[in-house]
C-alpha positions as CSV (number, residue, x, y, z in Angstrom):
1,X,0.0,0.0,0.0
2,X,2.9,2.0,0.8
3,X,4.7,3.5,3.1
4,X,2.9,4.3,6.4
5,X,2.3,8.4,7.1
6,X,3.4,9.9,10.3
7,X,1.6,12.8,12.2
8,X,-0.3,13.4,15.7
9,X,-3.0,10.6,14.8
10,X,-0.8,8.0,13.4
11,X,1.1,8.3,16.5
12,X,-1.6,8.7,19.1
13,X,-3.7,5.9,17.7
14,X,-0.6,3.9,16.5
15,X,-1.7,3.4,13.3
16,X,-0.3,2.9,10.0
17,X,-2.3,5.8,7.7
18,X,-4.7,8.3,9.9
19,X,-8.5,6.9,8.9
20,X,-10.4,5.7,11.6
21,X,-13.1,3.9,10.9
22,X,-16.7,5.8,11.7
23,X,-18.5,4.0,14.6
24,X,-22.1,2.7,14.1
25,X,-24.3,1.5,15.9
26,X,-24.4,-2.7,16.0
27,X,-22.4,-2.5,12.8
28,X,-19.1,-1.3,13.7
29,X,-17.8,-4.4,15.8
30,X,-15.4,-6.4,16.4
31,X,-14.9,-8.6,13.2
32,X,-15.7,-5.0,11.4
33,X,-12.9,-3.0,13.8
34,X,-9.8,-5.4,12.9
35,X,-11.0,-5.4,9.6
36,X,-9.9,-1.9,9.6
37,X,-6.8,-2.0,11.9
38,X,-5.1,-4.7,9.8
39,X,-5.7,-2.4,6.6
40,X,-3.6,0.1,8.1
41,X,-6.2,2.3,9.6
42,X,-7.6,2.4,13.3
43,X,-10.5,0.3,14.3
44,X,-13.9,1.5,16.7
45,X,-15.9,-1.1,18.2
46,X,-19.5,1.1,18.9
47,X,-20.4,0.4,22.3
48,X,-23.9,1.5,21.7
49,X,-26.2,-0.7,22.4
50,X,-24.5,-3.8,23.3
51,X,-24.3,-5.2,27.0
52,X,-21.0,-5.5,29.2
53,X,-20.9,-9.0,28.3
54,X,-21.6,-8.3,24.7
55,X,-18.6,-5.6,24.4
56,X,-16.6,-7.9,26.2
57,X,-17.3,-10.7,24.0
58,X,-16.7,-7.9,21.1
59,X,-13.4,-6.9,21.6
60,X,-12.1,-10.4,22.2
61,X,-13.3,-11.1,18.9
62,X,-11.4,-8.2,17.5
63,X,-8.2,-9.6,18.7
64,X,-8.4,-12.9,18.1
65,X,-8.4,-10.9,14.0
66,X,-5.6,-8.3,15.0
67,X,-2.7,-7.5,17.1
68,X,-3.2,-4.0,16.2
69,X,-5.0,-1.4,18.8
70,X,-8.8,-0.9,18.0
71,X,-10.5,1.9,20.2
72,X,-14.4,1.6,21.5
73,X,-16.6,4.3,21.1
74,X,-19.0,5.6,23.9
75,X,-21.8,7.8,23.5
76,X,-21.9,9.7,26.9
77,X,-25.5,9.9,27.2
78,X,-26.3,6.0,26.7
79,X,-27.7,4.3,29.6
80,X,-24.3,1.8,29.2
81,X,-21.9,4.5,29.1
82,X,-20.4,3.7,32.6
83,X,-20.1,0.3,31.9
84,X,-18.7,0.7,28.8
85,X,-15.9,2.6,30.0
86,X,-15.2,0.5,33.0
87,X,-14.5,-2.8,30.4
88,X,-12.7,-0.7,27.8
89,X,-9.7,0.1,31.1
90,X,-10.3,-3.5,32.5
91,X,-9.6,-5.3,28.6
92,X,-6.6,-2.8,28.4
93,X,-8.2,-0.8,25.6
94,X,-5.7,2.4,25.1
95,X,-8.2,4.8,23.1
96,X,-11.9,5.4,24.3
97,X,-13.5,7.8,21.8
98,X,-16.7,9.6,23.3
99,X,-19.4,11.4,21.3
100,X,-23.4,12.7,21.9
101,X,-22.5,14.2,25.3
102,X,-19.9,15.6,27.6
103,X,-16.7,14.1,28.0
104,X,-15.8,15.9,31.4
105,X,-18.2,13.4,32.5
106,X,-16.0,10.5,32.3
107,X,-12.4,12.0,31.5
108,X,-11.2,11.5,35.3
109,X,-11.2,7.7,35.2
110,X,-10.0,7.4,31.7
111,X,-7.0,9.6,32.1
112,X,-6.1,8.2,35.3
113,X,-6.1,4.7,33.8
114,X,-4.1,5.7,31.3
115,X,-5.9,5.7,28.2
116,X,-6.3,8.6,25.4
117,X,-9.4,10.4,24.7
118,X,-10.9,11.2,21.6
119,X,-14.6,13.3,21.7
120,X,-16.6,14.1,18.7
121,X,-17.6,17.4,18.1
122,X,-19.8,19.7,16.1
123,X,-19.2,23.2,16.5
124,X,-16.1,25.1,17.3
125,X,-17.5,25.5,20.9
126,X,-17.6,22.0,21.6
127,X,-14.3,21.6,20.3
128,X,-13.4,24.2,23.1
129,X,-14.9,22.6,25.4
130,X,-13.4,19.4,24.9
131,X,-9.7,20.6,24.3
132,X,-10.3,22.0,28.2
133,X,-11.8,18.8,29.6
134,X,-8.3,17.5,28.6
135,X,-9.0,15.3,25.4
136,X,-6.4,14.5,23.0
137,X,-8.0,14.8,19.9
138,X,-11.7,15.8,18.6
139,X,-13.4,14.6,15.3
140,X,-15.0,17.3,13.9
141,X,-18.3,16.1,11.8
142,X,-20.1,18.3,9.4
143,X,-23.4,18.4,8.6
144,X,-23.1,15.8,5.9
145,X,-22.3,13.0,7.7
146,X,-24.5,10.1,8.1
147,X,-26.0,9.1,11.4
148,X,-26.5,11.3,14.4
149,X,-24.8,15.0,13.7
150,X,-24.7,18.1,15.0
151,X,-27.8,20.7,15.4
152,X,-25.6,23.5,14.1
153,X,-25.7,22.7,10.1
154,X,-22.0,23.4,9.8
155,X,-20.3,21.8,6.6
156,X,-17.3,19.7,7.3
157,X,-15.3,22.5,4.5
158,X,-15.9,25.0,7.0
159,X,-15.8,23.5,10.3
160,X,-12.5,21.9,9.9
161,X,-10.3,25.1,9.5
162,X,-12.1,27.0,12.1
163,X,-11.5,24.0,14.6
164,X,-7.6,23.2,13.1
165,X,-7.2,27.0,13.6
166,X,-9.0,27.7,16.9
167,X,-7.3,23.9,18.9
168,X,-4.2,23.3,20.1
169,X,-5.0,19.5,19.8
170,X,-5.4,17.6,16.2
171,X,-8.6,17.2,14.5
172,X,-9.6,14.3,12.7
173,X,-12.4,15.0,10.0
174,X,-15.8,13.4,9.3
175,X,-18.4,13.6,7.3
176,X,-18.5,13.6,3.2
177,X,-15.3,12.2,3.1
178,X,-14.9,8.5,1.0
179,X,-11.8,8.9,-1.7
180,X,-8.6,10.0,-1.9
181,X,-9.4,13.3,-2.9
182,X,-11.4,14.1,0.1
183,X,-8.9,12.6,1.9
184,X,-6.3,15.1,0.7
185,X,-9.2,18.0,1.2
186,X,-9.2,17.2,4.6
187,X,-5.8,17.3,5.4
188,X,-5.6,20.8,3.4
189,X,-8.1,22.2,5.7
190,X,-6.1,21.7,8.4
191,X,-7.2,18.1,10.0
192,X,-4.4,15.5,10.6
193,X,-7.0,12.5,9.6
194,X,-10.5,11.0,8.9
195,X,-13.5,9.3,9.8
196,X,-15.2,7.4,7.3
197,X,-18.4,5.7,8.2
198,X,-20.5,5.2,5.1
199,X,-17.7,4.2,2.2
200,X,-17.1,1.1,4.5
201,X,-20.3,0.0,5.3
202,X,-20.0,-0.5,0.8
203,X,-17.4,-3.1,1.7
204,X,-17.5,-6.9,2.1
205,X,-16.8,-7.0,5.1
206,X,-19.8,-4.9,6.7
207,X,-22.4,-6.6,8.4
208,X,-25.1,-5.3,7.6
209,X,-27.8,-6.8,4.8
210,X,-27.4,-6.3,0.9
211,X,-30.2,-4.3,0.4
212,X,-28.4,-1.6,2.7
213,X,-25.0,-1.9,0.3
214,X,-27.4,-1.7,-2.5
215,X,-29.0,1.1,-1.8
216,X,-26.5,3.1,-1.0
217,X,-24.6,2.6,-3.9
218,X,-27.8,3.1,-5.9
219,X,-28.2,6.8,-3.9
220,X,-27.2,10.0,-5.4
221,X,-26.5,13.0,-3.3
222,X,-30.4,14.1,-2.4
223,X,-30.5,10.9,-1.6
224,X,-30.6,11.2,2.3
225,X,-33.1,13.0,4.8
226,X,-31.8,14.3,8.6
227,X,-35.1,13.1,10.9
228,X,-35.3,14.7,14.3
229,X,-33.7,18.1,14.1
230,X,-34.7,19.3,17.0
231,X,-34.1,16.3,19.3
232,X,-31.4,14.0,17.8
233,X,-31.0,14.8,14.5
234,X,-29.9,11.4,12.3
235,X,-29.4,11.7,8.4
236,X,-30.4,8.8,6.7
237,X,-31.3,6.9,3.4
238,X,-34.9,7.8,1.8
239,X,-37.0,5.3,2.0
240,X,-40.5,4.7,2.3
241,X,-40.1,4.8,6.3
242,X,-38.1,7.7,6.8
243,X,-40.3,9.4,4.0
244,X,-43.4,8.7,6.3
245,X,-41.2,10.1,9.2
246,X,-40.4,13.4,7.9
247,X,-43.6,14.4,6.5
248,X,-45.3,14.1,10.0
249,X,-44.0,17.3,10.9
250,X,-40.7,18.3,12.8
251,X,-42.1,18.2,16.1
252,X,-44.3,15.0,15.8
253,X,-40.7,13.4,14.1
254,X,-38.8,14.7,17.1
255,X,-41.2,13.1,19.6
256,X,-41.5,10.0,17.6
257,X,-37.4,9.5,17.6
258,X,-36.9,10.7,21.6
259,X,-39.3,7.9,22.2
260,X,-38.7,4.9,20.5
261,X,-34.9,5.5,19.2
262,X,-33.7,3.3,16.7
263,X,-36.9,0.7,17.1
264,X,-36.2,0.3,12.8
265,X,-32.5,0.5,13.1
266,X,-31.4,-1.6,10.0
267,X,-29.1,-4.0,12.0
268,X,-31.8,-5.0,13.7
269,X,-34.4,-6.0,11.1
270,X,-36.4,-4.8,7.9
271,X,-36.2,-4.5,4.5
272,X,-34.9,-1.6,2.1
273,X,-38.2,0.4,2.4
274,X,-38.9,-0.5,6.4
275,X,-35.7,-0.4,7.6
276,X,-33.3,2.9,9.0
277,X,-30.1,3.1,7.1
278,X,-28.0,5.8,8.3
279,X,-25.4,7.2,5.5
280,X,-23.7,10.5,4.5
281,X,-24.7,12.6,1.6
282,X,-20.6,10.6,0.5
283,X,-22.7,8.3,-0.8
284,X,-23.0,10.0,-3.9
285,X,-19.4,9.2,-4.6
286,X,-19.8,5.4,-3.9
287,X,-20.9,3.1,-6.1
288,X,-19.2,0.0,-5.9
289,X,-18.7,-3.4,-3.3
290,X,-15.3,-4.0,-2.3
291,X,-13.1,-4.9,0.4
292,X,-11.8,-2.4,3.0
293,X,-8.4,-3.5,1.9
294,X,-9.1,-2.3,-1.2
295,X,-11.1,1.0,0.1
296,X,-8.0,2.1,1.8
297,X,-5.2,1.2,-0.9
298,X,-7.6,3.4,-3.1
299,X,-7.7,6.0,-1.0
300,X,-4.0,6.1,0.2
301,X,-2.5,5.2,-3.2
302,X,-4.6,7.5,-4.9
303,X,-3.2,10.5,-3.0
304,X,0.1,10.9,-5.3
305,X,-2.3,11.5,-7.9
306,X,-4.3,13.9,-6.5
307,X,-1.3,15.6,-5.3
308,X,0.7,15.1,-8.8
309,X,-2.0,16.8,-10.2
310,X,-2.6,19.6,-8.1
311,X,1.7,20.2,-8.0
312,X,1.4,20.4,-11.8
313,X,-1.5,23.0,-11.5
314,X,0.3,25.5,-9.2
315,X,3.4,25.0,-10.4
316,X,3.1,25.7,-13.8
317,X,1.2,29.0,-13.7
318,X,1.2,32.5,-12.3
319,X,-0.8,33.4,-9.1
């Protein structure tokens, strides 16, 4: 694939290229989290939803596949979020990567046992907020991410600089990112590496069902609705649910999605028109199957390209 790249991330995560794979909800597990780390990139188990036995159970799966570190993510507001952390320190875990809350909540006993911090932010404000609750890195998501985002409707092309500008920490990037070109994008803006959530669940190796990786390679870039604005906002594919959803009104949508959560989530049943398929407005760009092998030798490799042609641009004319 090449050789490996070297910045804050690749040395923080200990990893070969900076992409960490976007966690989702019972998707993201363990066979899915070595998938990634043996690629070259870092691996997130999504503790979201699963038990303290289950995540247990998860991340010895993950290392029976690789030797190399995986991290688990913990949305601070779940009902499991204390346990979550408590068996990412006891299995030796040495990243825990909080989102959807406050990390000052649970920053004491992960520092203390040693382990580094990464928080998921939306704003430049929560980026602040984070930097002085001691974390060592934020991922900064835009508003065209998939899954649950940020109320504030910022577009990962602006967010990044303000964030790379404003912190003293690296930011990783998320959201609309799934080639090497965006890749590169990113990395001009000012963000050390990526998260990439929907690009991988296109790959072999995602568990989740076919009509999922179908549709989102079928799906252009309107392709996706954001349900719940107001409460948790979540983009998603269109389908015939989530149309349904949306045109019940914003409030009614927020009241329906505070109360019954991810009752449709697509890892836990359905069909392509019944079934809750979070993705990014990337999807656009994706339109193939592969392997994640192959999604991240495309994406690294493609790079000199990018760059060859952009040297060739500014080199060869006048500013």
């Amino acid at each position: 694939m090449g050789n490996v790249w070297k910045n804050r991330i690749t040395d923080l995560l200990e990893c070969d290229y900076p992409i960490i794979l976007g966690p989702m909800r019972l998707i993201t597990l363990g066979s899915m989290a070595a998938c990634i780390s043996n690629a070259g990139g870092f691996g997130v188990i999504g503790a979201s939803g699963l038990s303290r036995e289950k995540l247990v159970e998860e991340i010895k799966l993950a290392r029976s596949l690789t030797n190399k570190p995986i991290g688990i993510n913990i949305p601070v507001y779940r009902s499991n979020a204390q346990d979550a952390v408590e068996v990412s320190i006891e299995m030796g875990i040495k990243t825990v990567y909080t989102s959807a809350g406050n990390p000052a909540r649970f920053i004491d006993k992960i520092k203390s046992a040693g382990l580094k911090v990464i928080h998921k932010v939306s704003s430049l404000e929560m980026a602040r907020k984070a930097e002085s609750a001691g974390v060592d890195a934020v991922v900064a998501m835009g508003y065209e991410a998939g899954g649950h985002i940020g109320r504030e409707g910022i577009t990962t092309f602006c967010l990044i600089p303000v964030i790379a500008q404003s912190l003293k920490i690296p930011v990783i990037a998320s959201g609309g990112i799934g080639d090497a070109n965006g890749l590169i994008a990113a990395l001009a803006l000012g963000a050390e590496g990526v998260e990439i959530g929907t690009r991988f669940v296109a790959t072999n190796e995602c568990p989740v069902p076919p009509f999922f990786k179908e549709s989102l390679c079928a799906a252009g870039l309107t392709s996706t609705v954001v349900l719940g604005k107001e409460a948790m906002p979540i983009r998603v594919l269109k389908n015939t649910i989530t149309e349904q959803a949306a045109g019940i009104g914003e409030a009614k949508t927020d009241q329906v999605m505070a109360q019954q959560g991810d009752v449709l989530y697509v890892a836990e049943g359905g069909n392509k028109h019944t079934a809750v398929m979070p993705c990014g407005q990337v999807a656009g760009l994706i339109n193939d199957v592969s392997s994640v092998n192959d999604v991240l030798s495309k994406m690294i490799n493609g790079t000199k390209s990018v760059l060859d042609v952009l040297n060739k641009t500014t080199s060869g004319g006048r500013l």
